[in-house]
C-alpha positions in Angstrom: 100.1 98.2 123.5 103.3 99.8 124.1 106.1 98.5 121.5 109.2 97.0 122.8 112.4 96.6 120.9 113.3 96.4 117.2 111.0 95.6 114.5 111.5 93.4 111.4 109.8 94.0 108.4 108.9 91.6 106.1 108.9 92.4 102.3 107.8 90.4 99.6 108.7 90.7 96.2 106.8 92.3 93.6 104.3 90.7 90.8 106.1 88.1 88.5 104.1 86.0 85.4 104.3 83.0 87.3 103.3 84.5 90.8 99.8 86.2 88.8 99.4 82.8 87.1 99.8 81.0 90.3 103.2 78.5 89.4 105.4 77.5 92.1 108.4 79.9 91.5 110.7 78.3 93.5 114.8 78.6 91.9 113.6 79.6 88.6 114.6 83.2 88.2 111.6 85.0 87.1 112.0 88.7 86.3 109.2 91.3 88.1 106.6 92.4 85.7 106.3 96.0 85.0 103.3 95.6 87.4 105.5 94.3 89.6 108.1 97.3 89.4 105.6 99.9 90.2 104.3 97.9 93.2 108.2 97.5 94.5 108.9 101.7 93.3 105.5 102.2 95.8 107.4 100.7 98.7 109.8 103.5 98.5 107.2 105.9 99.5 106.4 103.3 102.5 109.8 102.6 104.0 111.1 106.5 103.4 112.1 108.0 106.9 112.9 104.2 108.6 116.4 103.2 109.1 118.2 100.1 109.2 121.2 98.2 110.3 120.5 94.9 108.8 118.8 94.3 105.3 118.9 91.1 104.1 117.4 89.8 100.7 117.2 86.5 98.9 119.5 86.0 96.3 117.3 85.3 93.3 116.9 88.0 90.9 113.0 89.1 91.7 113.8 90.2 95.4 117.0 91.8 94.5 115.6 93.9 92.3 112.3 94.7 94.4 114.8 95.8 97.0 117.1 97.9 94.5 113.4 99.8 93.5 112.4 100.2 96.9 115.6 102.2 97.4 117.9 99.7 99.9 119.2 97.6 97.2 123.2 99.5 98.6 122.6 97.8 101.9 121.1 95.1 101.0 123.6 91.7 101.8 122.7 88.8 100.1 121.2 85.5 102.2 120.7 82.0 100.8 118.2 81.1 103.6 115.8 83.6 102.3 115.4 81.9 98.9 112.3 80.7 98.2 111.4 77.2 99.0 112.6 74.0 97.0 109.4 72.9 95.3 111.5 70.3 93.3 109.4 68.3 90.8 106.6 70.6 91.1 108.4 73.9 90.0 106.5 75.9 87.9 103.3 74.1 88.0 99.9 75.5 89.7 98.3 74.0 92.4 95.8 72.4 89.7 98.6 70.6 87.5 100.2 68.9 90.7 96.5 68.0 92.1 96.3 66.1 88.9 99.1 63.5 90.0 97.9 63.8 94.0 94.4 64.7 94.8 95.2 65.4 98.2 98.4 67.6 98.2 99.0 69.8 100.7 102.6 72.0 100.0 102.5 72.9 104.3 101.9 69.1 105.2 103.4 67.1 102.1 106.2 69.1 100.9 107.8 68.8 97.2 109.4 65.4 96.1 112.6 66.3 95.0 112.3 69.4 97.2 112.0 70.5 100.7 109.8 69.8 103.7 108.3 72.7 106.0 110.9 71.3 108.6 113.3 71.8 106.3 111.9 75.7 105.5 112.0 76.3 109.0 115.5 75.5 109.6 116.9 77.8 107.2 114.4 80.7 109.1 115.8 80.1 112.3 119.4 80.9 111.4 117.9 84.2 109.8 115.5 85.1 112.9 118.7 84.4 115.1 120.8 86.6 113.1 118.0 89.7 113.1 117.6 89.3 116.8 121.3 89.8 117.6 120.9 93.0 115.6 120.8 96.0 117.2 118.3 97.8 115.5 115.5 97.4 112.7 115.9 95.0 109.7 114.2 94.6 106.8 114.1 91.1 105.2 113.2 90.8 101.1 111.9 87.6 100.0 109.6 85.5 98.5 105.7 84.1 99.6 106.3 81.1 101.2 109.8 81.3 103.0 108.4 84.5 104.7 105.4 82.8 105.4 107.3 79.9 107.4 109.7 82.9 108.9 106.3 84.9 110.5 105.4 81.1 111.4 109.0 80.5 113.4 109.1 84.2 114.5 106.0 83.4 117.0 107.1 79.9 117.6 104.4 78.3 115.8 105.5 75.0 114.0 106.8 75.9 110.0 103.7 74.0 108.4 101.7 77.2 110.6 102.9 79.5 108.2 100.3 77.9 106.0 97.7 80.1 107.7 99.6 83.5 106.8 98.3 85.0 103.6 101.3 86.8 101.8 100.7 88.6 98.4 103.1 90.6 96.7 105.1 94.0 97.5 103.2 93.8 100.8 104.9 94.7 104.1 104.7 92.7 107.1 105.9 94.0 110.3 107.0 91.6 113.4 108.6 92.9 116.4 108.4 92.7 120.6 105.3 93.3 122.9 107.8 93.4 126.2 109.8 90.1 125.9 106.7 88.6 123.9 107.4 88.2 119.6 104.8 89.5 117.9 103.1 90.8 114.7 102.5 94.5 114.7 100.9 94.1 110.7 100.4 91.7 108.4 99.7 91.9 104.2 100.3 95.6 104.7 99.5 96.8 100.9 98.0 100.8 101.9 101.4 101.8 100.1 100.1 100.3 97.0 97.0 101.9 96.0 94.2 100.6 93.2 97.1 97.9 93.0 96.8 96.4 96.4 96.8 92.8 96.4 97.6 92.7 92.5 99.5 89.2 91.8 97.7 87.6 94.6 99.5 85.0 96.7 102.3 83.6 94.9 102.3 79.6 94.4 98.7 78.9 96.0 
């Protein structure tokens, strides 16, 4: 199918210690491992030759500097809406430690006490897909797991809990653009660029 209009590409952050131990990094600013570095340095090599009029990244220091490696850290502009989602009282635990307290948990349905909803996720992506889509050319968005994951969600107008079904892991590019007047996904978990390292960190907060 013939591609229609600008693309937005997706771009996770790479490999913390609490993304490859499977803690909800939500505000807490967790440097990239040196794993991590080399994953964000290979997406140099994958976004050489594309140009951009908006780049966009999440303020927390792991994004930042996977967008400074991947060599658009000068254009990058700083967005709050692209931080990671509020897990609240469950920050830094795994999936296991908060199923300890709530057997049947589910971060997409439930949400964080003390933190956000989906909902709320999925407001903070709307303001950011409305902003990319009055751009007049390609963006690329740097972020964390689970914000991108609602994003892709709101980007094909599924409800923000849908972004539950979207497997993210790290340094991976996603790509979402137009199919005529239709949003779409043109790849998803994109980790070629990566090497013996693809998927390394797995998905982030699971």
């Amino acid at each position: 199918m013939a591609k229609t209009g600008p693309e937005v590409l997706l771009l996770r952050h790479g490999q913390t210690e609490w993304s490859l131990n499977g803690r909800h990094t939500g505000s807490t600013d967790i440097p990239l491992t040196e794993e991590g570095c080399a994953q964000a340095r290979a997406l140099r090599d994958r976004l050489a030759g594309r140009e951009f009029v908006l780049v966009l990244t999440s303020p927390l220091g792991r994004a930042r500097e996977t967008a400074d490696l991947a060599g658009l850290g000068a254009q990058a502009q700083v967005r709050g809406d692209l931080v990671e989602w509020d897990y609240g009282d469950y920050e830094g635990m795994t999936t296991a430690d908060i199923r300890k307290r709530d057997p049947d948990w589910l971060l997409w349905r439930d949400g964080c006490p003390g933190g956000e909803a989906a909902e709320q996720v999925g407001a903070r992506v709307d303001r950011l897909i409305a902003e990319v889509r009055a751009a007049d050319g390609d963006c690329a968005l740097f972020g964390h797991g689970h914000v991108l994951r609602v994003l892709a969600a709101r980007w094909v107008e599924l409800a923000p809990e849908e972004g539950g079904r979207f497997g993210l892991s790290t340094a991976t590019v996603s790509v979402m653009g137009w199919e005529r007047e239709v949003p779409v996904f043109w790849l998803w978990n994109g980790a070629g660029h990566l090497g013996s390292a693809a998927g390394a960190g797995g998905a982030e907060s699971l």
